[in-house]
PLY file of the C-alpha trace (Angstrom):
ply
format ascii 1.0
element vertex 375
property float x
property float y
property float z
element edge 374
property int vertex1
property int vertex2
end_header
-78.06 -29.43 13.58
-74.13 -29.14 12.97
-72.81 -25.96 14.01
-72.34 -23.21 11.41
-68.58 -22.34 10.83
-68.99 -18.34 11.40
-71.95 -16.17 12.98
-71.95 -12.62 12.09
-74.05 -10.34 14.57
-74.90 -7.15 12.68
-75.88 -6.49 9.37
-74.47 -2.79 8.60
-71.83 -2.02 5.91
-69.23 -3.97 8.56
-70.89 -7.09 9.04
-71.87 -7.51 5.40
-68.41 -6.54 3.86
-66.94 -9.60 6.48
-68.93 -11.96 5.16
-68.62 -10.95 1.16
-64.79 -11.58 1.78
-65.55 -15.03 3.94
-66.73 -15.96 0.86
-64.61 -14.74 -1.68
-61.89 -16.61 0.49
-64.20 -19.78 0.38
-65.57 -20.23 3.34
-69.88 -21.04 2.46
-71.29 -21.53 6.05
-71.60 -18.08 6.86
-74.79 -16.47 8.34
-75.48 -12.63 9.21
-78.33 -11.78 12.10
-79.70 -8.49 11.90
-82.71 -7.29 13.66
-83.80 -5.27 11.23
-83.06 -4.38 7.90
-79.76 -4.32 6.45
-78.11 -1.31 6.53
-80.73 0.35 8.62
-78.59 1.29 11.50
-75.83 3.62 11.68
-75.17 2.30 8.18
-78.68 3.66 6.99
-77.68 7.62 7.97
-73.91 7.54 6.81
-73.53 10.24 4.57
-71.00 8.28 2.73
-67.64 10.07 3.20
-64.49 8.42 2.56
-60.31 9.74 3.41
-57.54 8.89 3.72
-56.22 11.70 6.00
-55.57 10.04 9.41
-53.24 10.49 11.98
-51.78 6.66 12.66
-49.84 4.88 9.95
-52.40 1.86 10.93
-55.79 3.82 10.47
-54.40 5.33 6.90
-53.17 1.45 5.89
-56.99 0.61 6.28
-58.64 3.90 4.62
-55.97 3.70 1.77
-56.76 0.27 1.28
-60.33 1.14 0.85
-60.26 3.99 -1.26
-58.45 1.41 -3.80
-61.73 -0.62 -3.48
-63.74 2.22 -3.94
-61.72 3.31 -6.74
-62.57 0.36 -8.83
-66.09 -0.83 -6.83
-68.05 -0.94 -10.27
-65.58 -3.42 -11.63
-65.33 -5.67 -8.67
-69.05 -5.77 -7.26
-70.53 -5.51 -10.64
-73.69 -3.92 -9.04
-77.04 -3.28 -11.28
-76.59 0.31 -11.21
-73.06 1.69 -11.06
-71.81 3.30 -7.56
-70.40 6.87 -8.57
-67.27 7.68 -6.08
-67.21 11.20 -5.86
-63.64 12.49 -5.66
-64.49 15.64 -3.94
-61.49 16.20 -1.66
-61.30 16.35 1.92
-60.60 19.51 3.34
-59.40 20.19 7.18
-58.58 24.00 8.28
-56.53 25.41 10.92
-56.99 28.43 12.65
-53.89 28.21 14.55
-50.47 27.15 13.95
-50.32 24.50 16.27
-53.32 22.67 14.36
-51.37 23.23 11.15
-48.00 21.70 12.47
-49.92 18.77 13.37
-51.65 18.38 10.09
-47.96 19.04 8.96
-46.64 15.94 11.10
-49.66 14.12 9.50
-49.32 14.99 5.73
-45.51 13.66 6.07
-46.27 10.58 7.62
-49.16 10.40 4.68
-47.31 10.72 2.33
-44.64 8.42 3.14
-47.07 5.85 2.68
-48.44 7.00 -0.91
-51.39 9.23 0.24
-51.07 12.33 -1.86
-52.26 14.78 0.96
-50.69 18.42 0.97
-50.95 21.63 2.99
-52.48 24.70 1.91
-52.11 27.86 2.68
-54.88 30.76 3.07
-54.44 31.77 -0.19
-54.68 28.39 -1.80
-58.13 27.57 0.45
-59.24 30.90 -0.95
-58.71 30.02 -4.55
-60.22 26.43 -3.83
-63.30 27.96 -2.61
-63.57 31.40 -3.34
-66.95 31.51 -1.20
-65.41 30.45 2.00
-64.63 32.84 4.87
-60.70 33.15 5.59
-61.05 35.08 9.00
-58.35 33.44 10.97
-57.34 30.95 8.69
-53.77 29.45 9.01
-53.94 26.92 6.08
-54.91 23.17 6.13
-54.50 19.95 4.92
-55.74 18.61 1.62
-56.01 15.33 -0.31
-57.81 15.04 -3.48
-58.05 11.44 -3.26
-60.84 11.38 -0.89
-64.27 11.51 -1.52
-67.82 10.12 -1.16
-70.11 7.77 -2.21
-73.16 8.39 -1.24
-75.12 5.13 -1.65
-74.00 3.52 1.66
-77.70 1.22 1.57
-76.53 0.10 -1.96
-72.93 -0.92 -1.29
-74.20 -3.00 1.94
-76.76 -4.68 0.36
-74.47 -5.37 -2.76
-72.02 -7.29 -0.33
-74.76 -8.69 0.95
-76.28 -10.34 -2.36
-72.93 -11.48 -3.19
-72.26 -13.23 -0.27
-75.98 -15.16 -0.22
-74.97 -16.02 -3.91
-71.95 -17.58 -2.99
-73.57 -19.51 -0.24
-73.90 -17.18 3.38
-77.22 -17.05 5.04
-79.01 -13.81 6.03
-81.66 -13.88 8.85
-83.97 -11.12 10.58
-84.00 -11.96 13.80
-83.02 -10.74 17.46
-79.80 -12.03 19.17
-80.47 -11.79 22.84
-77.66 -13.77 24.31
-74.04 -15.41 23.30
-72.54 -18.04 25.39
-70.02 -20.82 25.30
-71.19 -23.73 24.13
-68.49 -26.63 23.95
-65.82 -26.12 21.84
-67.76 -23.10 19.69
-70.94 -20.77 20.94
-74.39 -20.67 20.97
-75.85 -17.72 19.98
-79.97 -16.92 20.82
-82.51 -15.05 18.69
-85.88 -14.74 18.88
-86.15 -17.85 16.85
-84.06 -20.30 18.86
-80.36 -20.79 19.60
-77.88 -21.17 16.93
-74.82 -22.95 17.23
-71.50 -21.61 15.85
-67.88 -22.01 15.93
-67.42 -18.38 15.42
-68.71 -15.36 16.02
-68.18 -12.09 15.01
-69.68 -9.44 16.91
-69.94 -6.81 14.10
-73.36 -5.12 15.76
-71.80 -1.70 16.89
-73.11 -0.12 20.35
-75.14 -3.45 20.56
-71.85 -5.39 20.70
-70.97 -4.03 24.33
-73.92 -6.17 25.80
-73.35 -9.16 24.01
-69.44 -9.30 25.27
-70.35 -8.86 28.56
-72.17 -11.66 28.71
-68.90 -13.78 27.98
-66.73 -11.63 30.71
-65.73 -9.41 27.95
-65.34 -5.36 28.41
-65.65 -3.55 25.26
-64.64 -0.03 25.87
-67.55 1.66 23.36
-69.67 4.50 24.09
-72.44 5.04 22.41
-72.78 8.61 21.38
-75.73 10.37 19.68
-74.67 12.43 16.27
-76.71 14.30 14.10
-76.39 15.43 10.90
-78.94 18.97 9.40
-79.58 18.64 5.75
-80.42 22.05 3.73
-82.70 23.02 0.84
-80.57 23.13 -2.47
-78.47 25.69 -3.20
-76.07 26.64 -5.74
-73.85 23.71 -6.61
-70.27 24.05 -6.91
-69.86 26.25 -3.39
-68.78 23.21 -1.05
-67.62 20.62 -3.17
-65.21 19.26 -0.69
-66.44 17.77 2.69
-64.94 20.12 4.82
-63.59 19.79 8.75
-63.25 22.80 11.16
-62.15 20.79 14.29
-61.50 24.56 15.96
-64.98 26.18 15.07
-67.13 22.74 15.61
-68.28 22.10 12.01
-68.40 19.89 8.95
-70.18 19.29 6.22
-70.28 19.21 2.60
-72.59 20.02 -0.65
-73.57 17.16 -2.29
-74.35 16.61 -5.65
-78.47 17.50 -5.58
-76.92 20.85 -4.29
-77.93 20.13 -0.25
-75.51 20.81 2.29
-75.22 18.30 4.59
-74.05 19.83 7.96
-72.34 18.83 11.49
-71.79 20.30 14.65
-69.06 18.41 16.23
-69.76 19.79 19.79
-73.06 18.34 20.28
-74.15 16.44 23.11
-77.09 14.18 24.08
-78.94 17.10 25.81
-79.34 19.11 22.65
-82.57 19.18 21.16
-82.69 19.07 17.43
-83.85 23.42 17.67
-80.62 24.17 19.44
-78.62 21.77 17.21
-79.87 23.17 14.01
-78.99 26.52 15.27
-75.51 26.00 16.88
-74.55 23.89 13.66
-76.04 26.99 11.14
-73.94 29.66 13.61
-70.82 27.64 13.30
-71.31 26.84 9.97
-71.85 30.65 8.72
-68.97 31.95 10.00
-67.18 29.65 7.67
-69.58 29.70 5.06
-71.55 33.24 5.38
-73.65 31.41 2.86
-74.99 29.31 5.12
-77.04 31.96 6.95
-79.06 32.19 4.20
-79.82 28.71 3.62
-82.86 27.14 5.32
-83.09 23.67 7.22
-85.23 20.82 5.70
-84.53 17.81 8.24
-82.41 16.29 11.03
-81.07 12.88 10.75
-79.73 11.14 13.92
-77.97 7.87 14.76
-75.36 6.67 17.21
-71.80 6.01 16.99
-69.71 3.46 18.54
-66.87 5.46 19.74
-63.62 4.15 21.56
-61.64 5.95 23.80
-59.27 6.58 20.93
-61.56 6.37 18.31
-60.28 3.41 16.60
-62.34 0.33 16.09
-61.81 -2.92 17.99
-60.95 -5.69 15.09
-59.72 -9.37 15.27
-59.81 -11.81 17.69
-60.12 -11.50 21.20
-57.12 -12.55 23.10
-58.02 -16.08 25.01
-61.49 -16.72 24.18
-61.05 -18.92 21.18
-64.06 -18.36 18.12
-64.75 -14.71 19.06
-64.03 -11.96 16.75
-64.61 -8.27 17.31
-65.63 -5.41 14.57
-66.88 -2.37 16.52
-65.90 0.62 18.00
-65.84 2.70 14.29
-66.46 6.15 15.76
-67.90 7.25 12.45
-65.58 5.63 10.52
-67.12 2.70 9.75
-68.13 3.06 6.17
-64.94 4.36 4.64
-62.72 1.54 5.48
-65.62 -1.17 5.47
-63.77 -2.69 2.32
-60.44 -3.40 3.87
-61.66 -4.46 7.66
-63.34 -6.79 5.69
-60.64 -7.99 3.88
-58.84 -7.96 7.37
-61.47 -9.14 9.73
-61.92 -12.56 7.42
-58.38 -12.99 7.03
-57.83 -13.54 10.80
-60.97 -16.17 10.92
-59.26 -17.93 8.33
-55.86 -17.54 9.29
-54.61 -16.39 6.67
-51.67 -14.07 6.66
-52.47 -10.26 5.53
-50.45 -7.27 4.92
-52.95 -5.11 6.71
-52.38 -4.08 10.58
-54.21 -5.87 13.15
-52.55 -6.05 16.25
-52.84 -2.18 16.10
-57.00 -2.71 16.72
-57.07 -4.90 19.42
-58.51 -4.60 22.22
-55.63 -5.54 23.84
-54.23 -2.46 23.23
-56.15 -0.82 26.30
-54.87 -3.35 28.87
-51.32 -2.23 27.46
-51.26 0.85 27.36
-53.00 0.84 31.11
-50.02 -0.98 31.96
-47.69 1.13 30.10
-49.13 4.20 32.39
-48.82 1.94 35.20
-44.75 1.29 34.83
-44.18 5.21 33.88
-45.73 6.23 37.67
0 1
1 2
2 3
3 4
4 5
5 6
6 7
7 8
8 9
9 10
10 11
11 12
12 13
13 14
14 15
15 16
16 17
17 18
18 19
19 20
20 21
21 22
22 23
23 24
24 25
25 26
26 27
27 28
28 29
29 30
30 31
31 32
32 33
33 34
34 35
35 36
36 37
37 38
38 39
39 40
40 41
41 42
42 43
43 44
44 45
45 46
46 47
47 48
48 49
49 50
50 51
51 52
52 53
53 54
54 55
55 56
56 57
57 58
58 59
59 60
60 61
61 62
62 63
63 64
64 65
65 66
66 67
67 68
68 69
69 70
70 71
71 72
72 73
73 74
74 75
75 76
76 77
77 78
78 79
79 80
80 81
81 82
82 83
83 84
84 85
85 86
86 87
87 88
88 89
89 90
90 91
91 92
92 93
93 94
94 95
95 96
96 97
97 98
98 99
99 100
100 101
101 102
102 103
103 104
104 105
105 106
106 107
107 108
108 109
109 110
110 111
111 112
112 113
113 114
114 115
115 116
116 117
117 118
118 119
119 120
120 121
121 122
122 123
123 124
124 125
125 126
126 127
127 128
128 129
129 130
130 131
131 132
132 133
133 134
134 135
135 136
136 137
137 138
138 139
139 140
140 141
141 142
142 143
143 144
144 145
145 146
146 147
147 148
148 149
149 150
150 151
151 152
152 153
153 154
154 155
155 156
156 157
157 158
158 159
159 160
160 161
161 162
162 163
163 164
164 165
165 166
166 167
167 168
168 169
169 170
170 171
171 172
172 173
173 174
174 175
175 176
176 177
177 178
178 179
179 180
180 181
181 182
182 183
183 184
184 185
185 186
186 187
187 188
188 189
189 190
190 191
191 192
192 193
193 194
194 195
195 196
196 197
197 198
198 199
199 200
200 201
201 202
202 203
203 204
204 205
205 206
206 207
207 208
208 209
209 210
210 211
211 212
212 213
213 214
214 215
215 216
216 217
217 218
218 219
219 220
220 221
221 222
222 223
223 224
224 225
225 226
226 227
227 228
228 229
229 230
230 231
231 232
232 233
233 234
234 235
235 236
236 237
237 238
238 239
239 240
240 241
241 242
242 243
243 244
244 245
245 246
246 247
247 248
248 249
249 250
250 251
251 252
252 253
253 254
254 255
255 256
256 257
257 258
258 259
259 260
260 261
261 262
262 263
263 264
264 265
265 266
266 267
267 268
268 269
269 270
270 271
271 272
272 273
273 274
274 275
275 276
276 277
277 278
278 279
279 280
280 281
281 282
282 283
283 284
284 285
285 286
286 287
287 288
288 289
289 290
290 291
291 292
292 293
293 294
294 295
295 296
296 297
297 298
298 299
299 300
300 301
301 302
302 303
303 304
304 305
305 306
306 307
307 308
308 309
309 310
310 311
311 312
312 313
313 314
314 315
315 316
316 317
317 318
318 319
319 320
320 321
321 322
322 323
323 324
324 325
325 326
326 327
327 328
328 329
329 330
330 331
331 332
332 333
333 334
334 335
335 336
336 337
337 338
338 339
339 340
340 341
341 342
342 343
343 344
344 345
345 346
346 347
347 348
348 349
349 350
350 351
351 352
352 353
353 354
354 355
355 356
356 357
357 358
358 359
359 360
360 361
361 362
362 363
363 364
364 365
365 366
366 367
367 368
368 369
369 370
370 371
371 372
372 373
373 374
């Protein structure tokens, strides 16, 4: 059998939105592995936020580019069903003033590239949402552009459809080792090897593995994060997802009226108890709504973090055919659109106006080396 032109390993939002925009650029002989179902992987919890509000030029190229996708998703996907993107806001607070000068230093840099983002003050976070506690609040950093979508399983599986129509392949099936093979790679499931000369390795945590197998270090971590979802309340009280960095909390209300909740200082020895009542302390001191509120259900999944938490994209440097899509940190779903616009561009070789040498892994040998030179 003639090898297939490009392997995709991993069938979350990611891997699917690569091989939509292989084919919209032409290229047929595509095929996705996923073990399991699509989208059922970190994909399959994502609550389905989407900003802009980043603190590299490079990251807030990508998430702008996105929300433009997002912005007109109905008219481009042409799904059954129309996707409904939310635009909520994103909301981060400071509680001190050196937070708020770096949201500052962010907001101008934000804006210089079009991304309508602004600082609040106290007072203006008090008018926004009148329910929300302003003990020690310095002011934050807004941008009504951002939202949510929260059918992450639909927009997956709607790249997905569209890139079967147009020709890619889409098989269930384990991939338990990648190796050279030739002048392309061979790539084994559970149902035989498959020959390839490319592969993308698009399969977050899962991706370290597979690298290492060809010599390749991918600096991911997997990390577990969970999310607590509340009975309904009264809608209208959170409407933007909001981001306490300093008190160890997100979440949002979403449009059933649950609040969907975080506690960014987790860690893999939490049990779910202590989770759900470190997230519901941090939460009500921000929301003293919250304390009234009772906990239906814990979601859990893993993310692929990077030391810098930044994903790894595009080719890696001198091994010819293999391509890299991991390391999202959490981030994976709101700029899905354009790192798939991205990823396929650089299997193609086509030129784009989106970074790329910012996300490669490369980066880590350089800036090791950089360190190196400054002792």
């Amino acid at each position: 059998m003639a090898a297939l032109q490009v392997v995709i390993v991993g069938g979350g939002v990611i891997g699917c939105s690569i091989a939509y925009h292989l084919t919209e650029a032409g290229v047929r002989d595509v095929l996705i592995i996923e073990r399991g179902t699509l989208a059922g992987g970190a994909t399959g919890i994502c609550p389905g936020g989407i900003r802009q509000q980043f603190e590299s030029e490079a990251d807030c190229r990508l998430a702008q580019r996105s929300v433009r996708f997002y912005e007109h998703i109905n008219d481009i996907l042409e799904p059954e069903a129309p996707f409904c993107f939310e635009r909520s806001g994103y909301l981060f607070l400071a509680y001190s003033e050196e937070t708020l000068d770096r949201y500052r230093r962010n907001v101008t840099m934000q804006n210089g590239l079009g991304i309508p983002s602004r600082i609040l003050d106290r007072s203006e976070i008090h008018d926004m949402l009148p329910r929300l506690a302003c003990d020690g609040l310095v002011g934050g950093s807004y941008c009504a552009e951002d939202g949510f979508l929260e059918d992450c399983h639909g927009v997956t599986n709607k790249f997905a459809e569209l890139a079967r129509r147009a020709g890619a392949q889409i098989r269930r099936e384990q991939v338990h080792t990648l190796a050279r093979q030739g002048r392309g790679w061979r790539v084994t499931t559970d149902a035989g090897p498959i020959d390839a000369k490319q592969v993308v390795l698009a399969a977050g945590a899962d991706s370290v593995s597979l690298a290492a197998a060809t010599g390749i270090s991918l600096p991911i971590v997997p990390e577990r994060r969970r999310l607590a979802y509340t009975a309904p309340c009264d809608g209208g009280t959170l409407p933007p997802l909001v981001v306490a960095f300093e008190r160890g909390f997100a979440g949002k209300q979403l449009t059933n009226g649950v609040f969907y909740l975080g506690w960014l200082r987790e860690t893999a020895d939490v049990d779910d108890f202590t989770f759900i009542e470190q997230t519901m302390v941090a939460g009500s001191t921000i929301l003293p709504i919250l304390s009234e509120v009772a906990v239906r259900r814990v979601m859990g999944g893993i993310y692929d973090n990077t030391p810098d938490r930044r994903p790894l994209l595009g080719p890696v440097n001198g091994v010819d055919g293999l391509f890299v899509a991991a390391g999202f940190s959490g981030h994976g779903f709101m700029i899905a659109p354009a790192v798939g616009e991205l990823v396929a561009a650089a299997i193609t070789g086509r030129n784009s106006d989106l970074p790329l040498e910012e996300f490669s892994l490369d980066r880590f040998s350089r800036a090791t080396s950089r360190e190196a030179l400054q002792i």
